[in-house]
N, C-alpha and C positions, 0 to 999 in steps of 0.2 A: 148347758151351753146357751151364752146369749144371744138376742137375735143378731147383734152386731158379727159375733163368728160363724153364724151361719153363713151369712150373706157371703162371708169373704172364702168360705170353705166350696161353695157354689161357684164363685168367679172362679177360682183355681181350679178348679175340676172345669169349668168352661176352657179356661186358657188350656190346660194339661191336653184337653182332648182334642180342640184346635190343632195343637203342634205335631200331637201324632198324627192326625187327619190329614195337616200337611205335608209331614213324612212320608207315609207313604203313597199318597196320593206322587210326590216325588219318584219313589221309588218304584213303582207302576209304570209311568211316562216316560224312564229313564229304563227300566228292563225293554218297555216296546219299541223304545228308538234304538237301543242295541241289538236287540234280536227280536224281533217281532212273531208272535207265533203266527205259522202259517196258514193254519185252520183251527178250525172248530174242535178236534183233537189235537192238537199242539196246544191251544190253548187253555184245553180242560188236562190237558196231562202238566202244564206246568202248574196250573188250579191249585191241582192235587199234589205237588211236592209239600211236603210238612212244615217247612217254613213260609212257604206262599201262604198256606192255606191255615196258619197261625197268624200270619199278620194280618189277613185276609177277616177273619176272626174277628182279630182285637178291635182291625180298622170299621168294622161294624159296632164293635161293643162300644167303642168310643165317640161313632156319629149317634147311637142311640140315647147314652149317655148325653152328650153334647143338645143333640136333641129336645130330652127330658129338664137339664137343666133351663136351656132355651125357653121352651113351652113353661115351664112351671112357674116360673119369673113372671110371665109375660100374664099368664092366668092368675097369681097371686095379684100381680100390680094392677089388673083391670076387669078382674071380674067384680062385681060387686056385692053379691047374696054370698052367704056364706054356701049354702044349698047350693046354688048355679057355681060356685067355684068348685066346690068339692066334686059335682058331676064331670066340667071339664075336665078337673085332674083325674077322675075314674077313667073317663074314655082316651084322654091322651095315653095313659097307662097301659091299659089295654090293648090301644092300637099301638104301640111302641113294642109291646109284648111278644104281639102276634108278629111284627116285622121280624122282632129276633128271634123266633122260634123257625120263621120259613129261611129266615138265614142261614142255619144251623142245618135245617135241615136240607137244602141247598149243598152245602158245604158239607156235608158229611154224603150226600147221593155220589161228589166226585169220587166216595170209594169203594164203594157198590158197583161201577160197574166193571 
């Protein structure tokens, strides 16, 4: 693949995860002005309905995504040492990693209790 398809396969997964980010971001502000959960359990009980807590999901896989794309552009375009770019994209990785691991695990504790 040339550099030229990457680039544009990177955009489109930036735009893709945008739109969904938007979505449900949408779909959040619009469940809380129709029925707002009352409390702290209202709120962790609609959490844990299967499709909240799937799009809930995705809506993270896709800001981390989005994210990664974001960051890696910006460390390709301006880092300058090969060494010093490669360490950025380690730690960005990492910390992007560890955010969707506490997500998940976040999101899976709403079934446990």
């Amino acid at each position: 693949m040339n550099r030229r398809a990457r680039g544009l396969r990177a955009w489109l997964w930036q735009r893709l995860s945008a739109v969904y980010l938007l979505a449900y971001t949408l779909f959040v502000a619009a469940a809380c002005a129709i029925a707002p959960p009352a409390s702290y359990d209202a709120w962790r009980a609609w959490m844990a309905d299967p499709f909240v807590g799937l799009a809930t999901a995705l809506f993270f896989g896709a800001l981390l995504l989005h994210a990664w794309v974001g960051m890696r552009d910006v460390i390709i375009d301006y880092a300058g040492a090969l060494s010093l770019r490669l360490a950025l994209l380690a730690v960005t990785a990492l910390v992007l990693a560890g955010a969707g691991l506490w997500v998940l695990q976040a999101l899976y504790s709403l079934h446990g209790r």
